[in-house]
C-alpha positions in Angstrom: -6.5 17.7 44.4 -3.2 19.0 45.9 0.4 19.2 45.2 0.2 16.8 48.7 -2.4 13.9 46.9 0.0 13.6 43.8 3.5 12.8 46.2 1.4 10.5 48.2 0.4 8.8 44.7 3.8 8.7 43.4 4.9 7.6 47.0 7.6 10.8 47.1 8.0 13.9 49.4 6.4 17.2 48.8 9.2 18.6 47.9 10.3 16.4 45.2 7.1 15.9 43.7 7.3 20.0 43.7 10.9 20.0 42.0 10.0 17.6 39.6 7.3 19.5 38.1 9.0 22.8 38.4 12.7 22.0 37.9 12.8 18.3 36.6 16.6 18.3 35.4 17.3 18.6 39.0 15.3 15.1 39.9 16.1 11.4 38.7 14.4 10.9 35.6 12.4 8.0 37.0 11.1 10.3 40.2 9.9 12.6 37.6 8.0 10.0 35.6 6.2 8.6 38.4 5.2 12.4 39.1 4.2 12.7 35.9 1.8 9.8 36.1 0.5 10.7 39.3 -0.6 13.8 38.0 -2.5 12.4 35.3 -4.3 10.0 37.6 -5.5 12.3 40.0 -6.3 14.8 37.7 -4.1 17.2 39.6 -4.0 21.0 37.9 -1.2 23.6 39.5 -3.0 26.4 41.1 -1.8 29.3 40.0 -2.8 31.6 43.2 -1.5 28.9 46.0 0.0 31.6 47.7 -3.8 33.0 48.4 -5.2 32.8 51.3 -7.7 30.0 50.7 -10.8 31.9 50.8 -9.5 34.4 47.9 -11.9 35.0 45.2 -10.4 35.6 41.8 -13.9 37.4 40.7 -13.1 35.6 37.2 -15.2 32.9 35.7 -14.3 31.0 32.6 -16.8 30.7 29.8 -16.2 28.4 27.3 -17.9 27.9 23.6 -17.6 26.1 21.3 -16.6 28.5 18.2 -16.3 32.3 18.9 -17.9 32.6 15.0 -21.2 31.3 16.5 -23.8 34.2 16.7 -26.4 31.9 18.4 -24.5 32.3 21.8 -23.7 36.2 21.4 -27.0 37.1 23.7 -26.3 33.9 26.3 -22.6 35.2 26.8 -23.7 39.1 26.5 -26.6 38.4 29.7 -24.0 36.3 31.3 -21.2 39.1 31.6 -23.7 41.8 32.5 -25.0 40.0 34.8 -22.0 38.9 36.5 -20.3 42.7 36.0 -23.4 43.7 38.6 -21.5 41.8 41.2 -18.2 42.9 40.1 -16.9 39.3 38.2 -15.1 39.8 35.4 -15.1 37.2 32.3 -12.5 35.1 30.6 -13.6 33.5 27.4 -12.2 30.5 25.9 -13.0 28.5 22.4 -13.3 24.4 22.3 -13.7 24.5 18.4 -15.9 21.6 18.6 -13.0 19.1 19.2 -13.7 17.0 22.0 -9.9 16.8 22.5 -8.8 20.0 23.2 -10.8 20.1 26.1 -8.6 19.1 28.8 -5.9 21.0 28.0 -8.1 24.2 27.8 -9.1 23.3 30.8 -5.7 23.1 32.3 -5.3 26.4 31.5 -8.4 28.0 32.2 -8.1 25.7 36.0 -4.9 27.0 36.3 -6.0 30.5 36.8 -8.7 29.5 39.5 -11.3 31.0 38.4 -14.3 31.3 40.4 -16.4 29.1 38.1 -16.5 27.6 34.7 -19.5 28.1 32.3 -19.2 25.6 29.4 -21.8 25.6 26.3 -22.7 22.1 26.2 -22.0 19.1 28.5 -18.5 18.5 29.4 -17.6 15.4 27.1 -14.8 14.2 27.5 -13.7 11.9 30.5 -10.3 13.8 30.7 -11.9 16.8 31.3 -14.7 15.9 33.6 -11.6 14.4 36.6 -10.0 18.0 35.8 -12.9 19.7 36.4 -13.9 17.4 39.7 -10.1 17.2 41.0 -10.2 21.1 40.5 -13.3 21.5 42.8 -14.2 25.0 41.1 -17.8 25.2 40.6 -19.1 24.5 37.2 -22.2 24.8 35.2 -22.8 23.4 31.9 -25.3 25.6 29.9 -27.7 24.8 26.5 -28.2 20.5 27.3 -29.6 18.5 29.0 -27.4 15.9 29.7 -28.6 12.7 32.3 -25.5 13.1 34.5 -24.8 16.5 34.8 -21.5 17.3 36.6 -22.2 20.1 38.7 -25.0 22.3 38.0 -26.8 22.3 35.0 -28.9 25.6 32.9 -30.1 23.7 29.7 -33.4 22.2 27.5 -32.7 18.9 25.9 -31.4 18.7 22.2 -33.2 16.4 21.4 -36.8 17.4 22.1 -36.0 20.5 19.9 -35.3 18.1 17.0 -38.5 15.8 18.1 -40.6 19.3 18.0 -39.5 20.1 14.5 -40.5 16.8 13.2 -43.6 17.3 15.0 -44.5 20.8 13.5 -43.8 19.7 10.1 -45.7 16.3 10.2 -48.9 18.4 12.1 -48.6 21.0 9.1 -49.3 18.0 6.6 -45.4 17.9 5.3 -43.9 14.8 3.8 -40.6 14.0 2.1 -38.7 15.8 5.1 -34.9 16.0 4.8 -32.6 17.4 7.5 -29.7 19.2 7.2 -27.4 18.6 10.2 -23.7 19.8 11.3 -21.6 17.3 12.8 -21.0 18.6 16.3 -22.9 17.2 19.1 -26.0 19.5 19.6 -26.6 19.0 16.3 -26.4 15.0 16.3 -29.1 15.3 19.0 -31.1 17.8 17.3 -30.9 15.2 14.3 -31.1 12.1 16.3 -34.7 13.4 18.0 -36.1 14.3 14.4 -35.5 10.5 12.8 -36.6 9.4 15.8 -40.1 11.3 16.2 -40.7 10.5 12.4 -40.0 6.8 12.9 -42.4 6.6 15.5 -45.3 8.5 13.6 -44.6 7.1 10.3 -42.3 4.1 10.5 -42.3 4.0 6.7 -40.8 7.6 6.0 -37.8 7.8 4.8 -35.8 11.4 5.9 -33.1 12.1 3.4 -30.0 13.8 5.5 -27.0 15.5 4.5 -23.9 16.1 7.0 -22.4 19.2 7.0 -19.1 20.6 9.1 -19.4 22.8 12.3 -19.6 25.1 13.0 -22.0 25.6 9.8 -21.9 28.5 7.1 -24.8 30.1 4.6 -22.6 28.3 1.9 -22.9 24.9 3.4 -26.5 25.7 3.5 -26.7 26.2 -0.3 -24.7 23.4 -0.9 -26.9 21.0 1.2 -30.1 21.9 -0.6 -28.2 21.6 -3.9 -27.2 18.2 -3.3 -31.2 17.9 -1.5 -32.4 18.8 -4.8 -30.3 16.4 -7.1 -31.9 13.7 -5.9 -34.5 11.3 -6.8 -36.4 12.7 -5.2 -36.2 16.3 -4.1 -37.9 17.0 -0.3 -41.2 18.9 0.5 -39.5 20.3 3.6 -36.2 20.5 5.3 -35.5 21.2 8.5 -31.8 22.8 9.4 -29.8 22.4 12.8 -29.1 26.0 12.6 -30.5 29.1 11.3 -27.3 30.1 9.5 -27.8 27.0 7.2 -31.9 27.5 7.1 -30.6 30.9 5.4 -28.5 29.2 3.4 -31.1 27.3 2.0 -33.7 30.2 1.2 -30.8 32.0 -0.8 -30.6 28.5 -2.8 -34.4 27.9 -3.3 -34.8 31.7 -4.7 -31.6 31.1 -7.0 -33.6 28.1 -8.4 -37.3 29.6 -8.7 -38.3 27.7 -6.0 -41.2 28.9 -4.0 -41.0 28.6 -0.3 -43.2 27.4 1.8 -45.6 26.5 -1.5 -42.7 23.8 -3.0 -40.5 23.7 0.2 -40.6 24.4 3.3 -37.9 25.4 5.8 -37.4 25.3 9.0 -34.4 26.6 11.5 -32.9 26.6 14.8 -31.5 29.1 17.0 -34.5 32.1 16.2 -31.2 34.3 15.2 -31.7 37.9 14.7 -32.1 37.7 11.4 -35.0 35.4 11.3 -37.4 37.8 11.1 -36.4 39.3 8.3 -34.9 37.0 5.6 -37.3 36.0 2.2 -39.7 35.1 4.1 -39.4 35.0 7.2 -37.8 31.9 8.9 -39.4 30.0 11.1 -37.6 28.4 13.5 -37.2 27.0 17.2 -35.9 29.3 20.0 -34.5 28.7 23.2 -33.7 31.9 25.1 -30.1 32.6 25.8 -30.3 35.7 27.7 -32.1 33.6 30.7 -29.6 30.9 30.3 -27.0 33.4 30.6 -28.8 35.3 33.2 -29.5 31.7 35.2 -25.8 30.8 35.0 -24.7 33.9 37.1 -27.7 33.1 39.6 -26.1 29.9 40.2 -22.8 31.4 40.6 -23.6 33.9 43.2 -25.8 31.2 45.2 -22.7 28.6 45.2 -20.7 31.9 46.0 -22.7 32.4 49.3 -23.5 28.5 49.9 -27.7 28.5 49.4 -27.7 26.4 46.0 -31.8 25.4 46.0 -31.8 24.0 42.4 -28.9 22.3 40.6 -30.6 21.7 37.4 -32.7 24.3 35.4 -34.6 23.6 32.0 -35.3 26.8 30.7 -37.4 25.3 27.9 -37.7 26.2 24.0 -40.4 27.2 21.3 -41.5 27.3 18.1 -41.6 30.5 16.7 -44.2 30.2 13.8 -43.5 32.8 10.7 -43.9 32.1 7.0 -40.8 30.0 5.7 -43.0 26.2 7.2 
C-alpha cells in the first residue's frame, strides 16, 4: 500500500493526505481524520526509504522473538545471522514479549525501515499485524509452527505433535498420573493442548493434573509448579514441562525433597537446551533443531531475493532425545 491507495480511500489529493500525516495543524481537522482512518484500513505503513530507487535493497531483515531472555532461540537467531552475514545482510532484532498486542506497532516500526524481510518466532497472530505485514509486501517468514494458514513462507514443526509425542513416550514407558506443567504463551498452549489430547485418546479415563505458569518461564516457576504438583491428593508419577528451563526447575525441587527421579518421578522437557545434558540426571527432553530453522530462513530469503522460491513451507521436524530424567 501507497501514500496514493490511502488519498484515494479518504477521497483526498496526494498531497493533502501527505500534509496530513506529516504536518496535520496545517489541514482541517476532519481531512486529517478521514486520513487517519484510511490508514488504518489499508493497513498503510510510511516507508522510510521512498526516496530509493524502487529496486533498493536495505540488506536488513527484521527478526522478531518473543523474549530476548529466551535461550531456546539463541542457536536459531545465531545460524540465522551467520548465515545471512555470508551474503552481506545485516540483522535487526526486535522483542514481542509474548503480548499479542504489541505486535502491530512493532511492526510499524520494524516496516517502516523496509527491511528486506521479516523473520518472526511463531505465527503472526494478530489480525492487525497480518494486513501490516500484507499491505507492506516485504517478504516474511514465520519460523518454529506450524500454523494451517501460513502468511508467507513458513520454516516450522507443529506444536502440538511435540506435546502429542511427550504423552506418547511417557504412556509407552508405562507412566501414569502425568501432570504438565505449561507457560501461558501460545507454543506452550499447543504443546499442552496435544498432550491432554493424545492422553484422552489412549486413556479417556486419565486424569492429567496441570498447573499454569507465566511466560516466558523461570527455574523458580519450575520449583514452584512441582511444589504445588506435590501438595496434592495425589502427587504425579511423571511431569512433563513446556520448557526445559522449568523441567530444571523441577529436578532442583525433587532433590530438595528426597525425591528420586526417574524411580518416584519422572521428568520430561522441551527445547534439548544446552544444559540438558548435564543437569541431575540428565534431562530428557524433545528437540527441534534451531540452527536449520535459522539456516532455512536465510535460504528462503536469498531464493525470494532472486525470484526461484520452490518450497514455501518447510517442517523441519523434532525428536526425542532419550537420557535418564523419563
Amino acid at each position: 500500500m501507497t501514500l496514493a491507495d490511502v488519498a484515494r480511500a479518504a477521497g483526498v489529493a496526494h498531497m493533502t493526505a501527505s500534509r496530513a500525516l506529516n504536518s496535520p495543524e496545517t489541514v482541517n481537522p476532519e481531512m486529517v481524520e478521514r486520513v487517519r482512518q484510511a490508514v488504518i484500513e489499508t493497513g498503510y505503513v510510511p516507508n522510510l526509504l521512498a526516496g530509493a530507487l524502487a529496486s533498493a535493497r536495505s540488506l536488513l531483515v527484521a527478526v522478531i522473538v518473543p523474549s530476548i531472555a529466551s535461550t531456546i532461540y539463541l542457536e536459531f537467531v545465531q545460524a540465522l545471522r551467520g548465515t545471512l552475514a555470508s551474503k552481506g545482510y545485516q540483522v535487526i532484532l526486535g522483542e514481542s514479549d509474548y503480548e499479542h498486542q504489541l505486535e502491530p506497532a512493532l511492526l510499524d516500526t520494524l516496516i517502516a525501515r523496509r527491511p528486506d524481510a521479516i523473520v518472526m518466532v511463531g505465527a503472526v497472530r494478530s489480525a492487525e499485524g497480518r494486513k501490516r505485514l500484507l499491505a507492506s509486501a516485504i517478504p516474511v517468514i514465520e519460523t518454529w509452527d506450524m500454523p494451517a494458514d501460513p502468511l508467507d513462507m513458513l520454516v516450522g514443526f507443529s506444536q502440538t505433535a511435540v506435546g502429542r509425542a511427550a504423552a506418547g513416550y511417557l504412556l509407552g514407558e508405562g507412566r501414569r498420573r502425568l501432570a504438565i506443567i505449561s507457560a501461558n504463551d501460545d507454543r506452550a498452549a499447543m504443546r499442552a493442548q496435544g498432550f491432554l489430547e493424545a492422553v484422552k485418546e489412549s486413556h479417556p479415563s486419565m486424569r492429567v493434573q496441570s498447573v499454569l505458569i507465566p511466560a516466558p518461564s523461570t527455574l523458580g516457576e519450575g520449583r514452584r509448579a512441582l511444589a504445588d504438583l506435590l501438595s496434592r491428593a495425589t502427587p504425579p508419577g511423571a511431569v512433563f514441562c513446556t520448557s526445559d528451563t522449568v523441567a530444571l526447575g523441577v529436578l532442583t525441587e525433587a532433590k530438595a525433597r528426597g525425591i528420586e527421579v526417574p524411580k518416584q518421578l519422572a521428568v520430561m522437557g522441551y527445547g534439548d537446551m544446552n544444559f540438558a545434558p548435564d543437569t541431575d540426571p540428565p534431562l530428557t527432553t524433545i528437540r527441534a533443531d534451531g540452527k536449520v530453522i535459522g539456516r532455512e530462513a536465510a535460504r528462503l530469503i536469498f531464493e525470494r531475493a532472486s525470484a526461484t522460491v520452490k518450497e514455501r513451507v518447510v517442517d523441519v521436524g523434532f525428536s526425542i532425545v532419550r537420557r535418564v530424567s523419563a
